[in-house]
N, C-alpha and C positions, 0 to 999 in steps of 0.2 A: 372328738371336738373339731371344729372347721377352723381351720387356718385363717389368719387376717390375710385382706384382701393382699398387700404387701407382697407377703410370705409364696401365697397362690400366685401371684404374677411372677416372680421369680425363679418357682418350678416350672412352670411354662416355657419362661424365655431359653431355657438351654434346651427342651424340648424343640422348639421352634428353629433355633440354630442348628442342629444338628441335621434336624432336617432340611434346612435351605442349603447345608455343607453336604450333604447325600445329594441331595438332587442338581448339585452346583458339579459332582464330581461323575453322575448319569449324565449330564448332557454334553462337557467337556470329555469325559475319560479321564478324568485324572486320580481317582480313588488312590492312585500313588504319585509319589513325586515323577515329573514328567522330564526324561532327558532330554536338554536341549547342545546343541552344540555351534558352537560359530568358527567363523572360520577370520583368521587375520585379515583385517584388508583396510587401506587406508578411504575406504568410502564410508564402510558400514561398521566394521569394528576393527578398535583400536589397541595400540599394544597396553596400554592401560585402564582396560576392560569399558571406555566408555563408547558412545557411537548409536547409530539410529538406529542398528539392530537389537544393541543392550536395554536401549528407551524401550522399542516397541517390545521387546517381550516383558520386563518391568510393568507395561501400560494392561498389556494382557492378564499378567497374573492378579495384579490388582482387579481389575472386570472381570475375572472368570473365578477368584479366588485359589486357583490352582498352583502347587505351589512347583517349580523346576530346580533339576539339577544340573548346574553347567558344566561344560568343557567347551578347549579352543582345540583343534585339532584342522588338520589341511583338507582338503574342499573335496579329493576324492577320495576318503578316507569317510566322510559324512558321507557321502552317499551310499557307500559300501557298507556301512551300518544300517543306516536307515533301511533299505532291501534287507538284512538279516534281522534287523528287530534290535539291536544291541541298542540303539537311538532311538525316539521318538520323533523330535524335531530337531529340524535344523533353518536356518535364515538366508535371505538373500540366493535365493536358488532360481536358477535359470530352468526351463522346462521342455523336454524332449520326449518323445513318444515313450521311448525305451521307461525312462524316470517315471511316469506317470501311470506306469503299468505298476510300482509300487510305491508311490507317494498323492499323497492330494497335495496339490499345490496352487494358493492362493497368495493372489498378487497383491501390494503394497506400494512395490516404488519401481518405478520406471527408469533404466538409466541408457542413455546416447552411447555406450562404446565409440572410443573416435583413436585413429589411430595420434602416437605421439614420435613425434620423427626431431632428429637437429635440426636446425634454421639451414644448416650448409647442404643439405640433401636437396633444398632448392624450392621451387614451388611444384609440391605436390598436391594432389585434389583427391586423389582414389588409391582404393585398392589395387584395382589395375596398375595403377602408377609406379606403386610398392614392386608389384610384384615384375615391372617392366627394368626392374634394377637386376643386371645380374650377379646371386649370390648375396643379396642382401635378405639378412635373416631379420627374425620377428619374436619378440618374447610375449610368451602365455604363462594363466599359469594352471599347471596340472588340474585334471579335473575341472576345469571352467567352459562353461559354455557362453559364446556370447552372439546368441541368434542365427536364422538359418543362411541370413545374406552372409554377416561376415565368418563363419562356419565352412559354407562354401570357399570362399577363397581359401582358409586357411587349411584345409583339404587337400588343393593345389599346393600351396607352398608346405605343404608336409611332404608332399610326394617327389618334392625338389629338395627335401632335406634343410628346408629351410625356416622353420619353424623348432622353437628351444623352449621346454617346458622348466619352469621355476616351480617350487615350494611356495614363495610367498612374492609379493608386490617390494618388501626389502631387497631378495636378492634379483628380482628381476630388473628393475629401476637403478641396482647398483651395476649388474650388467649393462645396460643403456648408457652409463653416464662413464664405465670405461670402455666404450666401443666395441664390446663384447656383440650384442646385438647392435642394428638398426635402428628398432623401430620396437613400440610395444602397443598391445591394443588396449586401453585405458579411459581414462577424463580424467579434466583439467581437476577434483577434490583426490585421483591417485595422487599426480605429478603434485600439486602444495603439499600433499601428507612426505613422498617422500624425498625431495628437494626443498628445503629449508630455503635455502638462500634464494630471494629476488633473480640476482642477477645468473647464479646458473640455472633457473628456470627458463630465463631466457633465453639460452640455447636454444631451447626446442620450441617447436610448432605444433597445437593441438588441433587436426582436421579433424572435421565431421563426416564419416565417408558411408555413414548410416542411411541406406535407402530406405523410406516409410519411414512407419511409427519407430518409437523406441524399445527394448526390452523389457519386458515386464519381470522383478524378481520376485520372488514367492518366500514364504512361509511353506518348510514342507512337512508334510506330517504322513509318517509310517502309517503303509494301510496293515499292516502288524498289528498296531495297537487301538487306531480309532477307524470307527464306523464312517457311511457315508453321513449321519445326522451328523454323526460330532463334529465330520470335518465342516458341514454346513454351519454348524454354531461359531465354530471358531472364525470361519468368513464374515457372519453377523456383526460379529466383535470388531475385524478391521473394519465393516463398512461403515460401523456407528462411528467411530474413532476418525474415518473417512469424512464423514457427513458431521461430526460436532468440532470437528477443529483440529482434534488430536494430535491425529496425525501431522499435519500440515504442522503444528508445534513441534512436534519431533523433528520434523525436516530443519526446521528453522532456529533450534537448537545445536543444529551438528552444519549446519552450513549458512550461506550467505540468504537472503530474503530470497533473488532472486534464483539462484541454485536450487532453493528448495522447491518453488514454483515449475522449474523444469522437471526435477525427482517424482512431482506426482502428476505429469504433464504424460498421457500415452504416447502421445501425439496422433492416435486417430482425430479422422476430421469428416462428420458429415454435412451435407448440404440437405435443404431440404426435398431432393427429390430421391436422397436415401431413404427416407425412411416413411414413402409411400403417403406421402401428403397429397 
């Protein structure tokens, strides 16, 4: 006996699902839960799990239906997985030849690294400046890359013993603010996350001492687990999110209007005799 039409539409429909859930998990990789991990930071994630990095992967699972498992763990420690496969992803990642030999890594958000110094260290303008101090140290923190200019210097002031590796943006900013270091390389949404107060903010000075564009952080995804296609799909995903708004909501969520505008600002700049007009 043939089924009412009802009946027959309903066997279908989980047919139909199950398949858009197979071919949703073919083109992402995710047939299993996918690990992701962040790392603390007062830019991108927070000590109470929220932040632009929490949004944008929320924003992903949602569009790709895939579903994650999290962890917070330190920044060189994500990367040490992600090369073994223990990880899948991980957020806000800076990109060096080495990294990309086992990660794809697709960019999002753009951030100026500027150094942050006391008001009483004077007027300073550069790196050079920093480094024409002598004995004055710089806090990083483990594991962080922040581009090949300021990289360089800090190469030099490693080799002078002057460069101090922190765990997290907590203990490095508590070193800054008892004189432990100098000087730490950051932006002005570090220094509000981790100095509360107005007025000891004003202590210190946020220079820009970034030559060219800005850094690009990525999304990075273990070539362990996904293909060159999947890591292309997964790029599709930020640039729809790029191109319908999304994004830029996310940014403007977790920070000021105009902060957010810089976050997804490269800062490349063509003219038109770049691009063969």
């Amino acid at each position: 006996m043939a089924l009412p039409p009802m009946l027959r539409t309903l066997q279908v429909l989980p047919a139909a699902w199950l398949c858009a859930v197979a071919m949703s998990a073919d083109r992402y990789g995710c047939e299993a839960p996918i690990r992701v991990a962040y790392t603390r930071n007062l830019v991108f994630f927070h000590e109470d799990g929220s932040g632009i990095d929490a949004d944008l992967i929320a924003e992903l699972a949602r569009r790709s239906g895939c579903r994650f498992e999290a962890s917070v763990r330190p920044r060189y420690e994500i990367w040490r997985m992600l090369e073994s496969g223990e990880l899948e992803m991980g957020t806000s990642g800076v990109a060096t030849p080495q990294r990309r030999t086992f990660t794809y890594l697709l960019p999002y958000v753009y951030l100026r690294n500027k150094l942050i110094v006391p008001v009483e260290l004077g007027d300073m303008q550069s790196l050079e400046d920093f480094h024409d101090m002598p004995g004055a140290r710089i806090g990083v923190i483990a594991g962080y890359r922040h581009g090949p200019y300021i990289e360089a210097m800090l190469r030099i002031l490693r080799g002078e013993g002057r460069v101090v590796e922190f765990r997290d943006d907590t203990t490095r900013f508590n070193a800054l603010l008892n004189g432990n270091v100098e000087a730490v390389i950051g932006h002005e949404l570090n220094l509000a996350g981790a100095v509360a107060n107005r007025r000891e903010r004003e202590r210190f000075r946020v220079v820009d001492v970034m030559r060219g564009p800005a850094t690009a952080h990525h999304l990075m995804l273990s070539r362990k687990r996904f293909t060159p296609a999947q890591s292309a799909a997964w790029l599709r995903l930020i640039e729809a999110m790029r191109l319908d708004g999304s994004l830029a909501g996310i940014m403007q969520r977790n920070t000021s209007p105009a902060m957010a505008t810089e976050l997804l600002d490269s800062g490349y700049r063509y003219g038109s005799t770049d691009r063969g007009w």
